[in-house]
PASEBA-1860 file (N, C-alpha, C; in nm, 3 decimals):
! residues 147
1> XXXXXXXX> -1.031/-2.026/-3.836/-1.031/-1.999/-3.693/-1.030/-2.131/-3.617 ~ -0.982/-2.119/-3.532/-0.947/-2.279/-3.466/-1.005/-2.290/-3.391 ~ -1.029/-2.165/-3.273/-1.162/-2.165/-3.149/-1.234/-2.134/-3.194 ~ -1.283/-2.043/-3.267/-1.420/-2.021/-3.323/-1.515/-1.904/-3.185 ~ -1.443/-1.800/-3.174/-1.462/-1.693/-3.082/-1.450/-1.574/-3.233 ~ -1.586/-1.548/-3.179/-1.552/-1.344/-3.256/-1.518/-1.262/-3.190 ~ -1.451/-1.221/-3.161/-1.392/-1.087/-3.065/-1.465/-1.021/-3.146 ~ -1.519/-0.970/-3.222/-1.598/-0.852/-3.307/-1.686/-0.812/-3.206
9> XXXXXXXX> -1.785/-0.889/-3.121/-1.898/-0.840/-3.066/-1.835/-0.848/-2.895 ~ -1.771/-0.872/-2.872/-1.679/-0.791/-2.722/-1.691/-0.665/-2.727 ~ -1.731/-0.562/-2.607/-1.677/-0.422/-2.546/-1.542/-0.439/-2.592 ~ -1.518/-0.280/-2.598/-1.387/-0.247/-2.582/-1.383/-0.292/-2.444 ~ -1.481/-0.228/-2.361/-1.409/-0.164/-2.204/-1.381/-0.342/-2.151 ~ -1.432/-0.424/-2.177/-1.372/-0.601/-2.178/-1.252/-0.621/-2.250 ~ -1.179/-0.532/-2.320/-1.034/-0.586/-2.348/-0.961/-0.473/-2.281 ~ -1.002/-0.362/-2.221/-0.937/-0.291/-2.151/-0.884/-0.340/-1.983
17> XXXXXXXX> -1.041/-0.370/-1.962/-0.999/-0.495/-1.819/-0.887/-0.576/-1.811 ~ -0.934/-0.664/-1.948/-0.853/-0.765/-1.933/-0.727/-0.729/-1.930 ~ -0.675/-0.628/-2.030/-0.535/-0.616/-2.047/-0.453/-0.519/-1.928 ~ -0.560/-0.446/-1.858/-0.494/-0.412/-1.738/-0.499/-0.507/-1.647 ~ -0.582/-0.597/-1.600/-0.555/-0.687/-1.519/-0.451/-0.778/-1.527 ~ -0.455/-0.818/-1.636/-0.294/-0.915/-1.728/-0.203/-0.805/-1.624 ~ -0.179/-0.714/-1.708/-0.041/-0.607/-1.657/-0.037/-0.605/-1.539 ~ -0.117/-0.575/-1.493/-0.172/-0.523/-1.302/-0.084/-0.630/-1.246
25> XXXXXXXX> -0.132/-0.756/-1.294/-0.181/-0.869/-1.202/-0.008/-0.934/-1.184 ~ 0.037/-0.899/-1.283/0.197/-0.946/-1.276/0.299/-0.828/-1.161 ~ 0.257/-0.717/-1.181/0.356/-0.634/-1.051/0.281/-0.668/-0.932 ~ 0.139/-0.654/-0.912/0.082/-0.712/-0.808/0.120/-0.821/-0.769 ~ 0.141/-0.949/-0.805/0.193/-1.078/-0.781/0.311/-1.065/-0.718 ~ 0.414/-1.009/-0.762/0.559/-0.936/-0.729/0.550/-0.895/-0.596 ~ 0.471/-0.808/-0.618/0.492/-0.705/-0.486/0.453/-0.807/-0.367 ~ 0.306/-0.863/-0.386/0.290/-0.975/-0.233/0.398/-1.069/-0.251
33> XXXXXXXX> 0.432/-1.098/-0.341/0.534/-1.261/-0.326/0.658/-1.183/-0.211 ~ 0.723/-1.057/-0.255/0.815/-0.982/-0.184/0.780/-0.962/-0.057 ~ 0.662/-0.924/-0.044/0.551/-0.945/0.114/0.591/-1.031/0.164 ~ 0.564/-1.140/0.078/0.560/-1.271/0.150/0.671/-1.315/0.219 ~ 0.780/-1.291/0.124/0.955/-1.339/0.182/0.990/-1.196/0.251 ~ 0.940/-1.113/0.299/0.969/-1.039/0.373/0.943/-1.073/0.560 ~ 0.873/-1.183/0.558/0.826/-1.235/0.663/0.910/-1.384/0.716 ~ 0.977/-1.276/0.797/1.071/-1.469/0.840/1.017/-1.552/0.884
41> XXXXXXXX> 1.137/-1.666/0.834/1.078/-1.786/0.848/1.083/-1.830/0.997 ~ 1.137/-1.799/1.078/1.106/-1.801/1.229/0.977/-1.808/1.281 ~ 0.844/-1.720/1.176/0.713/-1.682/1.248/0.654/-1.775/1.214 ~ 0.687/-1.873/1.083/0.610/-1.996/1.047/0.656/-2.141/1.203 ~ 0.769/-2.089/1.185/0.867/-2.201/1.285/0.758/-2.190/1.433 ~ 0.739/-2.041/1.466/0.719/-2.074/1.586/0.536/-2.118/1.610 ~ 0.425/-2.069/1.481/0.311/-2.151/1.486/0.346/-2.272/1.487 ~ 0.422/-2.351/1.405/0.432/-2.455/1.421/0.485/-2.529/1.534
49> XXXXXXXX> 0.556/-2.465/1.629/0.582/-2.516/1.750/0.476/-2.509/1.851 ~ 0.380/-2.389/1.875/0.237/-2.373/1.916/0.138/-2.515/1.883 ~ 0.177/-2.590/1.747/0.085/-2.675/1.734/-0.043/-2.576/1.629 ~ -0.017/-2.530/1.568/-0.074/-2.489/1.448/-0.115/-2.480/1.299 ~ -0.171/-2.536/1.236/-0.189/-2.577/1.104/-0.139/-2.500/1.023 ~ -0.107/-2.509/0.918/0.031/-2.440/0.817/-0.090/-2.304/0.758 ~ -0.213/-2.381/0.726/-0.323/-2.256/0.705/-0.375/-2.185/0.785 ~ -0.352/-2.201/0.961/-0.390/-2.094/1.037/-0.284/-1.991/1.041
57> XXXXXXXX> -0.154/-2.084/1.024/-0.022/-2.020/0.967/-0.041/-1.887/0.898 ~ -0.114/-1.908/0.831/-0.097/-1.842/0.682/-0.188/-1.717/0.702 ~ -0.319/-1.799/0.751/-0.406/-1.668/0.775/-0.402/-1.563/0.872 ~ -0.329/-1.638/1.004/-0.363/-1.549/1.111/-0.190/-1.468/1.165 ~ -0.075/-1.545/1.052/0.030/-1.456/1.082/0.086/-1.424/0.983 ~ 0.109/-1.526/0.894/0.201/-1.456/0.733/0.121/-1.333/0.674 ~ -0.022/-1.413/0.638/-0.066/-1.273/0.540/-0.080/-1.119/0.564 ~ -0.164/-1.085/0.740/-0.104/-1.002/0.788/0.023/-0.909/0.778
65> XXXXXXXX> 0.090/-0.984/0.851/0.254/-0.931/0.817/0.276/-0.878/0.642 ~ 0.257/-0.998/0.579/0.341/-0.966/0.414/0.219/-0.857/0.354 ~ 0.113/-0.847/0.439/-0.021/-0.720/0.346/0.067/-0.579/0.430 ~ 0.099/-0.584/0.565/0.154/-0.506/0.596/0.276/-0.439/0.534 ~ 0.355/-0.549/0.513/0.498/-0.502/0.416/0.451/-0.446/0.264 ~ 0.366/-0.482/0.219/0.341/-0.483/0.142/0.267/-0.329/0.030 ~ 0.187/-0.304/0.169/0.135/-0.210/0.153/0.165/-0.011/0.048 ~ 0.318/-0.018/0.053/0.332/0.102/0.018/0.382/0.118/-0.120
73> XXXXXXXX> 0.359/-0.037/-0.184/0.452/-0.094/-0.291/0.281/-0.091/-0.372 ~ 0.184/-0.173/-0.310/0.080/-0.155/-0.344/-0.016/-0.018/-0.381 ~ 0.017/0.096/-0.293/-0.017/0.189/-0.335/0.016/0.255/-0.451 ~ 0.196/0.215/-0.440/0.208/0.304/-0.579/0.165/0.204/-0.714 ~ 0.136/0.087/-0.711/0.068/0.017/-0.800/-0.075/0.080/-0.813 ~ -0.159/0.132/-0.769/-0.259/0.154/-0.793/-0.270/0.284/-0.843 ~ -0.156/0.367/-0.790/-0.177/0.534/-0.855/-0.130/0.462/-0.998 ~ -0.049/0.394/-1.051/0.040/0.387/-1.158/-0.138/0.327/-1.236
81> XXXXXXXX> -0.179/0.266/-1.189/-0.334/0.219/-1.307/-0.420/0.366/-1.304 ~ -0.439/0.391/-1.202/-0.465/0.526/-1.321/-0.478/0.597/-1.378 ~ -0.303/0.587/-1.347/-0.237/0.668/-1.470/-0.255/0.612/-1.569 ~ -0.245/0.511/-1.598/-0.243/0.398/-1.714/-0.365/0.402/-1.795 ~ -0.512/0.413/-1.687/-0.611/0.416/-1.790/-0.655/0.543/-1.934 ~ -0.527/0.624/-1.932/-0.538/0.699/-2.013/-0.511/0.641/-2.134 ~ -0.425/0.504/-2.135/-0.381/0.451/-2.264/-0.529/0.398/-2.309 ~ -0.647/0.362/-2.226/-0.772/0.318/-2.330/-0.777/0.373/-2.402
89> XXXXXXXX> -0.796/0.491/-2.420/-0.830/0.583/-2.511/-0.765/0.535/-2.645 ~ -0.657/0.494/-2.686/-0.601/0.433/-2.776/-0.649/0.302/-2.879 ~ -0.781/0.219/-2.789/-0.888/0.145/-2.839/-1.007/0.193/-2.869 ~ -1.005/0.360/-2.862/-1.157/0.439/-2.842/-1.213/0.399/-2.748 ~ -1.195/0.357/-2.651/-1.280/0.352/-2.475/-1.225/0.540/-2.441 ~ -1.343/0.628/-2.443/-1.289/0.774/-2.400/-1.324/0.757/-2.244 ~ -1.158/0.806/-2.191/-1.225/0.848/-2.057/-1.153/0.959/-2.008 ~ -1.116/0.978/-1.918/-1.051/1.113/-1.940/-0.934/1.191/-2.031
97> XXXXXXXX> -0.871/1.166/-2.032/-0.761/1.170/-2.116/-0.818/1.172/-2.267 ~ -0.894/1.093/-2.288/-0.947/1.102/-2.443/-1.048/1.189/-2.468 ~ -1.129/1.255/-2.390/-1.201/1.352/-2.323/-1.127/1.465/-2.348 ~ -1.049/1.509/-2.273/-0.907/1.610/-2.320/-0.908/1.581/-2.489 ~ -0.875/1.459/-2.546/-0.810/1.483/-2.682/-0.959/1.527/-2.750 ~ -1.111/1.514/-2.727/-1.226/1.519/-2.793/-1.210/1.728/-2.800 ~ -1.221/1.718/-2.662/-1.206/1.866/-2.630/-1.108/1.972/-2.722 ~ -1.006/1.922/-2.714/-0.865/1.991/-2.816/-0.909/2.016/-2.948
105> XXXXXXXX> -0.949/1.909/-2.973/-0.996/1.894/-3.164/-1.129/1.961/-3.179 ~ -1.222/1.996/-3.082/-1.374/2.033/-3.114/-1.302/2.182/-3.122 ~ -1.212/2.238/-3.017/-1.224/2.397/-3.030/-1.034/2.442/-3.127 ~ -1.037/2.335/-3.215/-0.941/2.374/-3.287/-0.766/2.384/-3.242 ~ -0.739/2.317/-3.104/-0.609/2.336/-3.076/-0.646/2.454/-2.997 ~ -0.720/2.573/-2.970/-0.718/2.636/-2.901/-0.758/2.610/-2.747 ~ -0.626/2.692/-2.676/-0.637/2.651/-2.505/-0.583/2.487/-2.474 ~ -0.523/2.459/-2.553/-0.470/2.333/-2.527/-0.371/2.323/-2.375
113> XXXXXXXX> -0.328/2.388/-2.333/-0.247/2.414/-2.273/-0.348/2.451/-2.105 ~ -0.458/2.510/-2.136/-0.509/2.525/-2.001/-0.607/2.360/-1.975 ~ -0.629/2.258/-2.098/-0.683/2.210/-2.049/-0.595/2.075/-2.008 ~ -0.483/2.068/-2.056/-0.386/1.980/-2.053/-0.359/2.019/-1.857 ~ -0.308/2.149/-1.858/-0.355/2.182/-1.663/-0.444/2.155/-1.594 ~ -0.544/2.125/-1.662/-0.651/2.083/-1.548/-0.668/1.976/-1.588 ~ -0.641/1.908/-1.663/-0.626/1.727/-1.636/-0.516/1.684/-1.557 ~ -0.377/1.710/-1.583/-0.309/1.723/-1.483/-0.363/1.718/-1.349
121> XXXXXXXX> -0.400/1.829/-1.274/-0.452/1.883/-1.179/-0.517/1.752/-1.128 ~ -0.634/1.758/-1.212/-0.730/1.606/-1.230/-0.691/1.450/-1.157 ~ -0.579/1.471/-1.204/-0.470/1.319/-1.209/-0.406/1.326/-1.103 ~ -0.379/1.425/-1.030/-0.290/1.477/-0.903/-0.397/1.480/-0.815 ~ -0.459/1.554/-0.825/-0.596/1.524/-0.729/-0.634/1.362/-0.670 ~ -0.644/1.290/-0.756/-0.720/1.165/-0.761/-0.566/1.078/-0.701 ~ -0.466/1.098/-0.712/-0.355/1.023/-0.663/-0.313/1.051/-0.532 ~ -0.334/1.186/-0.497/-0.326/1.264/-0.353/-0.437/1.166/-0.305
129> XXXXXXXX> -0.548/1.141/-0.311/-0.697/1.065/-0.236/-0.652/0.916/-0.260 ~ -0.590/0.908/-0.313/-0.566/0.724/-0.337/-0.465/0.685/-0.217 ~ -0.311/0.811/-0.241/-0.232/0.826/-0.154/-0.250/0.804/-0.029 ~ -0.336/0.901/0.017/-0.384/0.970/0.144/-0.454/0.876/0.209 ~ -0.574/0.770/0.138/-0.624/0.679/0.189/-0.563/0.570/0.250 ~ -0.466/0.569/0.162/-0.399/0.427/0.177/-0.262/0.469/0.285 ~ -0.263/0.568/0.298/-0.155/0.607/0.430/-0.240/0.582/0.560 ~ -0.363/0.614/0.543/-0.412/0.598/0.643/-0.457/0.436/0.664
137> XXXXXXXX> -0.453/0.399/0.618/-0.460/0.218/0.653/-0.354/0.195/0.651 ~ -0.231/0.227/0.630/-0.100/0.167/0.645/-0.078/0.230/0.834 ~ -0.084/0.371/0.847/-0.060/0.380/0.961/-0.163/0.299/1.086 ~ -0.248/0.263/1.039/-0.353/0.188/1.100/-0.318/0.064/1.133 ~ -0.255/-0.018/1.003/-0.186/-0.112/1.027/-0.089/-0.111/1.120 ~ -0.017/-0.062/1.116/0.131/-0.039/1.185/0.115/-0.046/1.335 ~ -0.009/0.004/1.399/-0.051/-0.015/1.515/-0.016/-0.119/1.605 ~ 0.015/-0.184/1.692/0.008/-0.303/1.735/-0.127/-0.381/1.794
145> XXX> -0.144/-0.478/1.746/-0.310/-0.564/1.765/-0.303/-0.602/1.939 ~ -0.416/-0.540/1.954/-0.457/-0.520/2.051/-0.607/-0.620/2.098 ~ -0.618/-0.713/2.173/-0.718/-0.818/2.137/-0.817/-0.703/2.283
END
């Protein structure tokens, strides 16, 4: 071993993080960078003609704007994790989805089918409230700032 790390005594649910955050963290990156160049370069041009520092720049007009653009690209990033956290289950981290598979095997394959519907259901539920939230801060956003 060259580092001299045991992964033996790590959580699962610590390589589950990590490896969704890895994944996450690369469409997330995407999506604001697209934010970001979604915001012309005119709005940098004209702080800077105001006499404005490139970081008040940044804080008080780019990020705004590109969180705004940004926003509906971000949502569906977040329904898509978790959807995704069903793949833990594949390291033995049970959470729902593996829950379902505990369930299937205790009563023999029987009713597989009604409970496979109400996880479904489950998963639709929880994406409708993720949805729904985040519409409502997008339309919030969209508002015009009003001092």
């Amino acid at each position: 071993m060259l580092i001299h790390i045991d992964i033996n005594h790590f959580s699962r649910l610590f390589f589950v993080i990590l490896a969704f955050t890895l994944h996450t963290g690369a469409y997330l990156s995407e999506v604001m960078r697209a934010g970001y160049l979604s915001v012309d370069y005119v709005q940098i041009e004209a702080g800077l003609t105001v006499g404005l520092s490139y970081r008040h720049i940044l804080t008080h007009i780019i990020i705004p704007q590109a969180l705004r653009n940004s926003l509906p690209n971000l949502t569906t990033q977040i329904i898509e994790l978790v959807k995704d956290t069903s793949l833990a289950f594949t390291i033995g981290l049970v959470d729902m989805m593996g829950q379902v598979q505990l369930i299937i095997g205790n009563n023999y394959g029987l009713g597989m089918l009604q409970v496979y519907v109400v996880i479904s259901i489950i998963y639709w539920i929880i994406a409708l409230i993720i949805q729904g939230t985040l519409t409502l801060v997008d339309k919030k956003a969209q508002k015009p700032y009003q001092a």
